[in-house]
DRENNU-232197 format. One line per field, with one value per residue (C-alpha): residue number from 1; x, y, z. Coordinates in Angstrom, 1 decimal. Layout:
N
nr: c(NUM,...)
px: c(X,...)
py: c(Y,...)
pz: c(Z,...)
This chain:
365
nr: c(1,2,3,4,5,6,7,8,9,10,11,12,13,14,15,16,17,18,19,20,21,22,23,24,25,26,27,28,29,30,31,32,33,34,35,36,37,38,39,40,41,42,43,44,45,46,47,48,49,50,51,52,53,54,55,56,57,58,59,60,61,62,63,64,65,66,67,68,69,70,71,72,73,74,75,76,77,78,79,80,81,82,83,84,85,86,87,88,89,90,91,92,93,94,95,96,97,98,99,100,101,102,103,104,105,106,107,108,109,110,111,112,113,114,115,116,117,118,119,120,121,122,123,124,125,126,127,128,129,130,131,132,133,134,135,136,137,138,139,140,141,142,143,144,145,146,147,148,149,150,151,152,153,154,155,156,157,158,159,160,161,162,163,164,165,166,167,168,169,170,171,172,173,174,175,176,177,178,179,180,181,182,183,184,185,186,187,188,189,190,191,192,193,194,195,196,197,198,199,200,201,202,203,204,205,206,207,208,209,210,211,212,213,214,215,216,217,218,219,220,221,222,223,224,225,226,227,228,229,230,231,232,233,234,235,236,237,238,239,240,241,242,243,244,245,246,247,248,249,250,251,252,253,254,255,256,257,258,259,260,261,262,263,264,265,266,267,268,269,270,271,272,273,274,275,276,277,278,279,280,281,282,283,284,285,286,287,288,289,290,291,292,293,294,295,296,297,298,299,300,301,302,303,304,305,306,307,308,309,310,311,312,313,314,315,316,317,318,319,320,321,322,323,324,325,326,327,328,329,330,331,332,333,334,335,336,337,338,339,340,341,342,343,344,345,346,347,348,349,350,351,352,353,354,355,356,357,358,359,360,361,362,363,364,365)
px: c(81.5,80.3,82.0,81.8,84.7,84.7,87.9,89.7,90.6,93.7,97.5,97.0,98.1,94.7,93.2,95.9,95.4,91.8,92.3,95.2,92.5,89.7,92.7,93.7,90.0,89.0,91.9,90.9,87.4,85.1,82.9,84.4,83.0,84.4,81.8,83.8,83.8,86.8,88.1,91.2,94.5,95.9,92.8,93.1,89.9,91.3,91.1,87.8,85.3,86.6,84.0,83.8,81.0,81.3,79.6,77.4,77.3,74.7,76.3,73.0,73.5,71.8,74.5,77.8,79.5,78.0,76.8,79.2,78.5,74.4,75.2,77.3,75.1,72.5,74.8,76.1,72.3,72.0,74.7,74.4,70.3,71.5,74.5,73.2,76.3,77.2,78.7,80.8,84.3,84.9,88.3,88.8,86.0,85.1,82.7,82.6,81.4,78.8,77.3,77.6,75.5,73.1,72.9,73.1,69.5,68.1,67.9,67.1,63.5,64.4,68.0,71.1,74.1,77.0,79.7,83.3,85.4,89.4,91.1,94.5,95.8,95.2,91.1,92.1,95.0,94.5,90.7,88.7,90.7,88.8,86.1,83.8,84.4,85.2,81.7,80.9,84.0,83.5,79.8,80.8,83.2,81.0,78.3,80.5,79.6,83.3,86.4,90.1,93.2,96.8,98.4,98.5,99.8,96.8,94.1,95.5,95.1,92.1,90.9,92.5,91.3,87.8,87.4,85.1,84.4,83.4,86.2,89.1,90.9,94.1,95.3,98.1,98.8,100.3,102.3,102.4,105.8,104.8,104.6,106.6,110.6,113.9,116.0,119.8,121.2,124.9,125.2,126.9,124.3,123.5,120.0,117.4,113.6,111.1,107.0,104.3,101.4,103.8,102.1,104.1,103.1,105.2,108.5,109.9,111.6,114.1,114.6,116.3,118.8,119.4,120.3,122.3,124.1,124.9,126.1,129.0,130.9,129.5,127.7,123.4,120.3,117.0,113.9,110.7,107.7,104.0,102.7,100.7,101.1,104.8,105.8,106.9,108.7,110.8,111.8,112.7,115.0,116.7,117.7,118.8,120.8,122.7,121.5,118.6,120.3,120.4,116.8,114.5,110.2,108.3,105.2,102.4,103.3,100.9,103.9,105.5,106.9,109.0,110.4,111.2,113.2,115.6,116.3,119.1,117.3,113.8,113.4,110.6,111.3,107.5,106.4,103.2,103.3,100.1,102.4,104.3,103.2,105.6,108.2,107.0,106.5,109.9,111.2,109.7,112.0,115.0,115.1,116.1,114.3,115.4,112.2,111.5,110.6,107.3,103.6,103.3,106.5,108.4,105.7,107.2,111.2,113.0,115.9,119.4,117.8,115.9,115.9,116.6,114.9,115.5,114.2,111.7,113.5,117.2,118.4,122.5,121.2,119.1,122.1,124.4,122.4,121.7,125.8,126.7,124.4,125.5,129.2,128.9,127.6,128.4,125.6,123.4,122.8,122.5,120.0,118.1,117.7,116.7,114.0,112.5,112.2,110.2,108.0,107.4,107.5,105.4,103.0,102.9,99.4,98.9,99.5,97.4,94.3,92.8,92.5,90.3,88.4,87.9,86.5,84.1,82.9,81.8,80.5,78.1,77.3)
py: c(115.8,117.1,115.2,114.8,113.5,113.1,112.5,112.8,116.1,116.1,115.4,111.7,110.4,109.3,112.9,114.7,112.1,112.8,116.5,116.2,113.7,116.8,119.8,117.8,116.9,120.7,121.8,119.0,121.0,119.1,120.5,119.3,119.2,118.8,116.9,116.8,117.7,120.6,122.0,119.7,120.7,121.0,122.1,125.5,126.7,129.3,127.3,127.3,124.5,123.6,123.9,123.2,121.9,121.5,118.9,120.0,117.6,118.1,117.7,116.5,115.8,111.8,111.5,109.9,109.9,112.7,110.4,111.4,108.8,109.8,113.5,112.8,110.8,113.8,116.4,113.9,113.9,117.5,118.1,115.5,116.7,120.8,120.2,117.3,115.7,112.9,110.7,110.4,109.6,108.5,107.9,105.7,102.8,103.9,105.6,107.1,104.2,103.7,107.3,107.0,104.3,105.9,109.0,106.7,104.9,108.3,109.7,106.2,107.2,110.0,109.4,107.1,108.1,105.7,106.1,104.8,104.2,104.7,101.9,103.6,101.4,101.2,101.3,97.6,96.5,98.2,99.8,97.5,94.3,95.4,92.7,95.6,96.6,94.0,92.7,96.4,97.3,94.3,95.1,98.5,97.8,94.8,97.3,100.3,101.0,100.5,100.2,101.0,99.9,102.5,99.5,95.8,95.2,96.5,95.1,91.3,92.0,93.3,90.2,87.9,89.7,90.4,87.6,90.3,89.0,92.2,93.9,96.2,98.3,99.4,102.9,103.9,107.3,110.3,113.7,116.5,117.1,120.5,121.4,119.0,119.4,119.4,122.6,123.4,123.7,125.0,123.2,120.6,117.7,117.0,117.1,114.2,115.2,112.7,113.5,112.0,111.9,110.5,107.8,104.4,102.7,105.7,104.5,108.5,107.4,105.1,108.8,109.8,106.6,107.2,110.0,109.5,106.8,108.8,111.9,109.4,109.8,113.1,116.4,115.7,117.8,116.2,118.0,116.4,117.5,116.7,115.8,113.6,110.9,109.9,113.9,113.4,110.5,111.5,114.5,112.8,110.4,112.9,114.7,111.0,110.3,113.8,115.1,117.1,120.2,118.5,118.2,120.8,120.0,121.4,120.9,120.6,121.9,123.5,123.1,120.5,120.6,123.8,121.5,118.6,121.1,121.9,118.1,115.4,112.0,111.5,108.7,106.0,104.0,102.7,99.1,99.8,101.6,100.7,102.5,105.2,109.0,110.5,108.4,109.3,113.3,113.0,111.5,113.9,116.6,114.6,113.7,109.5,108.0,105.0,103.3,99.5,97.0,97.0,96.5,98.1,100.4,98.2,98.7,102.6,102.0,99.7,99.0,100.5,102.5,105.2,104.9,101.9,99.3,97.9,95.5,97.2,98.2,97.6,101.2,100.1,99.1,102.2,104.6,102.9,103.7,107.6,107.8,106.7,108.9,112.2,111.1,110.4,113.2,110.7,108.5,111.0,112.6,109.5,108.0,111.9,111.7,108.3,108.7,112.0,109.9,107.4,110.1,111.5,108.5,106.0,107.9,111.7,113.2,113.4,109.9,108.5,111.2,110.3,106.2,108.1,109.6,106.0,105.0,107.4,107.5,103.7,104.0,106.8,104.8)
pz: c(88.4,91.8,94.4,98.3,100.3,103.7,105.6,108.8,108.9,111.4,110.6,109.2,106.5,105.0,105.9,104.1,101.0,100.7,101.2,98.3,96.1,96.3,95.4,92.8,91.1,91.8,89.6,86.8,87.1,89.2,91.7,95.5,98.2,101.9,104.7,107.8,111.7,110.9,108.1,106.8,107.8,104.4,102.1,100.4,100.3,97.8,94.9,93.0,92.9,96.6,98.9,102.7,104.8,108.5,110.5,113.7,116.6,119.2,122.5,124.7,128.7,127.6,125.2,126.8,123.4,120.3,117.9,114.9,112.7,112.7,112.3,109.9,107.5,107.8,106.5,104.0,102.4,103.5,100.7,98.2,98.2,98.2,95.3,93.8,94.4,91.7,94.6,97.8,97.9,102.0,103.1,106.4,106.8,110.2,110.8,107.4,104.7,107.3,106.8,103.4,103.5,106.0,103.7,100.2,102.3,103.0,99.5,98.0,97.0,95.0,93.8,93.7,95.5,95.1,97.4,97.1,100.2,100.4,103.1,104.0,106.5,110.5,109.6,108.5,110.4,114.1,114.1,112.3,113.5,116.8,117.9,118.6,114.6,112.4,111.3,110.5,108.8,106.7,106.2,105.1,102.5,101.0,100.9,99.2,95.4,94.7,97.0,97.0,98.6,98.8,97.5,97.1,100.5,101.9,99.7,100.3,104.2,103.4,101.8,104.1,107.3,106.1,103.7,102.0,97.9,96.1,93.9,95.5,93.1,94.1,93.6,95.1,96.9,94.7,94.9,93.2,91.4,90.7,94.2,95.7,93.9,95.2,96.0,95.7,98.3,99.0,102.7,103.1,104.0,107.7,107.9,108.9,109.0,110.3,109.4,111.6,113.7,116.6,117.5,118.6,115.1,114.0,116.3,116.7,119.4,116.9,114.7,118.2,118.6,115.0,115.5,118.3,116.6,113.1,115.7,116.6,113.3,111.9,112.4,112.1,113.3,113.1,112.2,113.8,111.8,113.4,117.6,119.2,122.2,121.9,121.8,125.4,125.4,122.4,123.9,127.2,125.2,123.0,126.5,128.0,124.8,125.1,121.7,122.5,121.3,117.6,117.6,116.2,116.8,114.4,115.3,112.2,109.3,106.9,104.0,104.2,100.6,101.8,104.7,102.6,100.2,103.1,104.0,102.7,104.4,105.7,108.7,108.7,111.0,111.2,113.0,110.1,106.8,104.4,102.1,103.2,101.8,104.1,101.9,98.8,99.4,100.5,97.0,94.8,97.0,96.0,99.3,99.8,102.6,105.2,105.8,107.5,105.2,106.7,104.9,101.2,101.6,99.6,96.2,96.6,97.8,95.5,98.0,97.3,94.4,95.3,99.1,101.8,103.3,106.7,109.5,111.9,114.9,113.7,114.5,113.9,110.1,109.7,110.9,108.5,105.4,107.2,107.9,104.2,102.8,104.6,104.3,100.6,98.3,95.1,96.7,98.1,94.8,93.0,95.1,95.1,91.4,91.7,94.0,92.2,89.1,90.4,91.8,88.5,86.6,89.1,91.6,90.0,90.3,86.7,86.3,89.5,89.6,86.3,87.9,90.2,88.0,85.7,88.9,89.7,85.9,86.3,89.7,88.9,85.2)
């Protein structure tokens, strides 16, 4: 099939799902095709049948914002129109299912173009929960050929928030076990990692009283993968704290599988997880994660299993589980082999892609 998807191309966790969705399709032989304001941050334009179209914006003095969402749509149709493009896969509601339906309204006199659109998360709960977006987020995913939820969680909130009646299918959000698999290691373990767009939904700044905390009994370092607004803040507090020397930052990482590899427990300390891909990357590394039992995270953790679960904000519980884990190699490689099974056996991309590709069969039929 030729496909379009349009994402957010920056370090998010929706952007680096939809870029993961087109890698994935292009190496299952369909034609992809990337419409977005940047290249993504993790698409490998290497790999054949991936293709990358960039989005222009005119910046004109009567323009106080650049009208994305119109300059979009255009170059949405520009491409479906040029490649004869089978569909458009958009990831995010806003602005994107809105150009698609701009562009699906352009072309309507000489084709269909059925577009799906992806919720992920904050488009729901934070964006489109805005007064200034809701009626148009809920027009846009009424209007969508077919929509799709990254879990359960997310579609009942999407239901109960929007109160929107067409269908939401839920697929949830993958990894590649290929790419993505543990590595021995001969250290003793003693490293946390902690992956994010470091925004406060995010709560770094709980990785850093973790830290502090698990410090008190035994030797950690905590690797801080990704920036944005709470950078500052999280620095400022690992130097208040007295551990700043335990803390490497990272910055964005192009592979984040080689990072994973190197780590014995990832941090999620979120106040929001629509489901938690950070987690789940993690697992197929063999690496157990302490998450908050916050939004969908639960439909990927089972609790004491494969990974912990604990109240949002409760940094003493959330060092415990940490502490045991480095302090007990019996349980740390139980609970490794645990989680990497449920990333093969539950959310692997063989098992996950082809729902996606059901989907678009009956959208475009």
């Amino acid at each position: 099939m030729r496909i379009g998807i349009t994402c957010y191309p920056t370090y998010g966790g929706s952007g680096i799902v939809a870029t993961e969705l087109g890698m994935e399709l292009a190496m299952r032989g369909h034609q992809i095709h990337f419409i977005s304001y940047a290249h993504p941050i993790r698409l490998d334009s290497g790999i054949e049948g991936v293709h990358y179209h960039e989005v222009d914006v005119a910046n004109y003095p009567l323009f106080a914002y650049p009208p994305y969402c119109l300059a979009l749509a255009a170059r949405m149709a520009e491409v479906a129109e040029r490649y004869q493009l089978d569909l458009l896969h958009v990831h995010y509601a806003i602005p994107h299912s809105i150009s698609a339906l701009l562009a699906q309204q352009m072309l309507e006199s000489t084709r269909r173009l059925p577009f799906v659109t992806t919720l992920h998360g904050t488009d729901i709960t934070l964006v489109g929960a805005e007064p200034s977006y809701f009626d148009i987020t809920r027009f846009s995913i009424e209007r969508s050929t077919a929509a799709t939820t990254v879990s359960g969680y997310l579609k009942q909130r999407t239901q109960e928030v929007f109160g929107v009646g067409n269908s939401i299918d839920v697929i949830h959000n993958f990894v590649n076990c290929d790419r993505y698999t543990p590595a021995r290691r001969n250290s003793p373990g003693n490293r946390l990692v902690h992956i994010s767009n470091f925004r406060p939904v995010k709560r770094p700044q709980d990785c850093i009283r973790i830290l502090a905390a698990v410090r008190k009994h035994t030797g950690a370092e905590l690797w801080m993968a990704g920036d944005g607004p709470e950078r500052g803040a999280v620095e400022r507090l690992a130097h208040e704290l007295d551990v700043a020397k335990s803390v490497r930052f990272l910055g964005k990482q192009d592979h984040i599988e080689r990072l994973l590899a190197q780590a014995d427990v990832l941090l999620l300390p979120s106040e929001h997880e629509a489901f938690g891909l950070a987690a789940l990357e993690a697992m197929a590394c063999g690496v157990p994660p302490v998450a908050t039992r916050v939004g969908g995270v639960h439909e990927l953790i089972t609790h004491e299993e494969d990974g912990y679960l604990e109240p949002m904000g409760d940094v003493e519980a959330q060092a415990a589980r940490v502490l045991g884990l480095l302090t007990d190699s019996a349980l740390r490689a139980r609970m490794a082999e645990a989680a990497r099974m449920t990333a093969l056996s539950r959310f692997s991309a063989e098992s996950i892609i082809p729902r996606y590709e059901e989907l678009y069969e009956r959208v475009v039929n």
